[in-house]
Residue frames as qw, qx, qy, qz and C-alpha x, y, z in Angstrom:
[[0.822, 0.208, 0.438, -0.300, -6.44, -4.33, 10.06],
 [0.347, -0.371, 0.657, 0.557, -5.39, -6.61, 7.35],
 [0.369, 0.072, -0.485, -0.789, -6.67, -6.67, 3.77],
 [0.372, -0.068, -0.826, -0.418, -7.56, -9.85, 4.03],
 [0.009, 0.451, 0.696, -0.558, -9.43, -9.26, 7.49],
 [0.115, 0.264, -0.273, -0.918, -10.71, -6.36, 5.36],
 [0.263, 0.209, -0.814, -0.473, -12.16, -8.53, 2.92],
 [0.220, -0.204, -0.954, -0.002, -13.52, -10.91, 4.58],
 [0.106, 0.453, 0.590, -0.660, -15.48, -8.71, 7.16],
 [0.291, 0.501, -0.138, -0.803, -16.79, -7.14, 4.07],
 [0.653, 0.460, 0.555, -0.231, -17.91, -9.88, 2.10],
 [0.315, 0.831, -0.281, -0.362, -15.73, -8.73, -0.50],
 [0.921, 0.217, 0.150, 0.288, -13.52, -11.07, -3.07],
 [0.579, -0.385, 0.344, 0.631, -10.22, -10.70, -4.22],
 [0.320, 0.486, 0.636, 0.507, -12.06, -9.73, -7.54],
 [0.075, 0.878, 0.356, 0.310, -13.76, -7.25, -6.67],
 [0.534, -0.695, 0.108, 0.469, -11.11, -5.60, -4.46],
 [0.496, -0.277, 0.507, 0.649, -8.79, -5.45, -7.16],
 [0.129, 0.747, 0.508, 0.409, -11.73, -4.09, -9.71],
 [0.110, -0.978, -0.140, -0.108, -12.55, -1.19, -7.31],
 [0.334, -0.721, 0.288, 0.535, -8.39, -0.15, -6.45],
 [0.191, 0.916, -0.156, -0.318, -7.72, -0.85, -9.95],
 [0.006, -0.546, 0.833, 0.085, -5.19, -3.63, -10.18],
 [0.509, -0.014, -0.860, 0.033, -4.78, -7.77, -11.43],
 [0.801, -0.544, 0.074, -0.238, -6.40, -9.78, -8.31],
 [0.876, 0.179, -0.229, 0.384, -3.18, -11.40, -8.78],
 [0.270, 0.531, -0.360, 0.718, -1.61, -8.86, -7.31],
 [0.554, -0.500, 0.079, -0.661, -4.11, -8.19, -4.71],
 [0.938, -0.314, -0.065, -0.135, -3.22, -11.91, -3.52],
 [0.749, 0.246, -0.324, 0.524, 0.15, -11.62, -3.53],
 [0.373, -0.563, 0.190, -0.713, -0.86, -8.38, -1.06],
 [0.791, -0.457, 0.049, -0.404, -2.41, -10.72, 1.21],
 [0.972, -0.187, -0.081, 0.115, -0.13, -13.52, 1.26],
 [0.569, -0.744, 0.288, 0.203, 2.87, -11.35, 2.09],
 [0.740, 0.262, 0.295, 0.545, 4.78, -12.14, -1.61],
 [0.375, 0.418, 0.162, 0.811, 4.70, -8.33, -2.14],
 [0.141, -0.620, -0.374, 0.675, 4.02, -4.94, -0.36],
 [0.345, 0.743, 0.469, 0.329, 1.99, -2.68, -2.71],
 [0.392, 0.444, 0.129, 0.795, 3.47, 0.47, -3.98],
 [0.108, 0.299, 0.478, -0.819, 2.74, 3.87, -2.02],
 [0.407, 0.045, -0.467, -0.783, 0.55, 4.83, -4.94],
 [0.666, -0.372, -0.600, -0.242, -1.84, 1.56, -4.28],
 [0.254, -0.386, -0.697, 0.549, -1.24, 1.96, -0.20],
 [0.266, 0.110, 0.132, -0.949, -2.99, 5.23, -0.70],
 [0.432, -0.015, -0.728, -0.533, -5.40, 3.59, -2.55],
 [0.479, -0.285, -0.791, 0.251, -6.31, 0.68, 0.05],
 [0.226, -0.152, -0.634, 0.723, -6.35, 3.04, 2.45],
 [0.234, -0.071, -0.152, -0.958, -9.39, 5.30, 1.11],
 [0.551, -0.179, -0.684, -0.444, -11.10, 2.65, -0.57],
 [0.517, -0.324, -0.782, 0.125, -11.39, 1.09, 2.80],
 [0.222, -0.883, -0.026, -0.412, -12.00, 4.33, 4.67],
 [0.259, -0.690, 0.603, -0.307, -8.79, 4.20, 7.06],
 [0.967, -0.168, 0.038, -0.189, -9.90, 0.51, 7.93],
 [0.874, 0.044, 0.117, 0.469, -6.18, -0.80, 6.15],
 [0.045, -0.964, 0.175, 0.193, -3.16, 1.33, 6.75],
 [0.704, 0.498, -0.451, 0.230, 0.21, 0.86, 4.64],
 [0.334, -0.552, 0.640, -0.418, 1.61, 0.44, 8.46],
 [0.851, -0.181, 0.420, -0.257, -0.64, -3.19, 8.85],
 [0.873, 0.432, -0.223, 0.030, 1.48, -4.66, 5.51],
 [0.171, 0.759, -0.528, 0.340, 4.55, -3.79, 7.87],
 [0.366, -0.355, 0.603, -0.613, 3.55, -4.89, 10.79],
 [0.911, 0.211, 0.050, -0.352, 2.15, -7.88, 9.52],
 [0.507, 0.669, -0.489, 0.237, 5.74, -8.76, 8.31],
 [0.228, -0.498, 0.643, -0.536, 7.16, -8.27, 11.89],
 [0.629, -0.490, 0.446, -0.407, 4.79, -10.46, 13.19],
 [0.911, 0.293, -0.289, 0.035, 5.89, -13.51, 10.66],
 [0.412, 0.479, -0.663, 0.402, 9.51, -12.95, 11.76],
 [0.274, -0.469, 0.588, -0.600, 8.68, -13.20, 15.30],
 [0.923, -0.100, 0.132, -0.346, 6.17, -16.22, 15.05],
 [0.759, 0.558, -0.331, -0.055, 9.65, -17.88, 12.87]]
């Protein structure tokens, strides 16, 4: 799943996302929109917070499917 599928199903901002891992929301949107791929240190992070829900795999694979759509 992606963050921002994350997110949304949860009713959650970019604010508060980026309160409860710890980091800028700036960052946290640059997560979502594919400008950057968060450290392992914050994929571990993502991945708790959301109980499994977002794996540091879906920021890959999320990637992939850009090239393929391109």
């Amino acid at each position: 799943m992606l963050l921002q599928e994350y997110l949304k199903e949860k009713n959650l901002t970019q604010c508060q996302a980026a309160e409860a891992l710890g980091v800028g929301q700036g960052l946290i949107s640059s997560w979502i929109n594919g400008e950057r791929l968060p450290r392992p240190e914050n994929m571990k992070k993502i991945k708790e917070w959301t109980e499994d829900a977002v794996q540091p795999n879906d920021f890959y694979l999320d990637k992939e499917e850009e090239k393929k759509d391109a």
